[in-house]
C-alpha angles and dihedrals in degrees: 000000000000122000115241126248089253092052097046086048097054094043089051081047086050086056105042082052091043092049089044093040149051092222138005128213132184090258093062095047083053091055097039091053088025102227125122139294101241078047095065091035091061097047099046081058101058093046094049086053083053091047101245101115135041120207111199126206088268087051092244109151128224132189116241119225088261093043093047081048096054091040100050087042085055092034089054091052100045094053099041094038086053091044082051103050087049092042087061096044106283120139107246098246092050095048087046086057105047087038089056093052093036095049097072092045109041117093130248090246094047096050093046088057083048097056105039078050087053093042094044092056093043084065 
């Protein structure tokens, strides 16, 4: 079964937290998208039923194999796919935007031939 976008959205959230805090809760990842608190609530719950998420007694989250795995994939896209759009001309607020709808879309072929482009002209 694939995860949603939602859900992808809200497990990379999960990691940028993890990697700028000692411990994330469900509050923080509501301030940091800006939705609601019932929202999150709803949706840490639906990734902790798939097994993506763990929720402690203290209500810290942590990221599964399986959820760490789904967040870096998406993490990784976002940032090279942002590096690239501004590598070929586009404002920074505008390649931030289209990288965070295109991340959760592209395949994984096509992103691959994205990135070794991107790399080759790095060089």
């Amino acid at each position: 079964m694939r995860l949603q976008e939602s859900g992808e959205m809200y497990l990379e959230t999960i990691l940028i937290l993890s990697r700028k805090l000692e411990h994330v809760r469900s509050l923080d990842v509501a301030e940091h998208m800006g939705f609601s608190k019932p929202s999150i609530s709803r949706a840490v719950g639906l990734l902790k039923n798939a097994g993506y998420v763990l929720m402690d007694s203290a209500g810290y989250l942590t990221l599964t194999d399986s959820g760490r795995a789904i967040a870096e994939k998406i993490y990784e896209r976002h940032n090279a796919l942002s590096r690239f759009f501004m590598n070929i001309g586009v404002d920074e607020k505008t390649a931030l935007e289209d990288a965070c709808k295109i991340e959760h879309y592209i395949s994984d072929v096509t992103f691959e031939k994205i990135k070794a482009f991107a790399d080759s002209k790095a060089e």
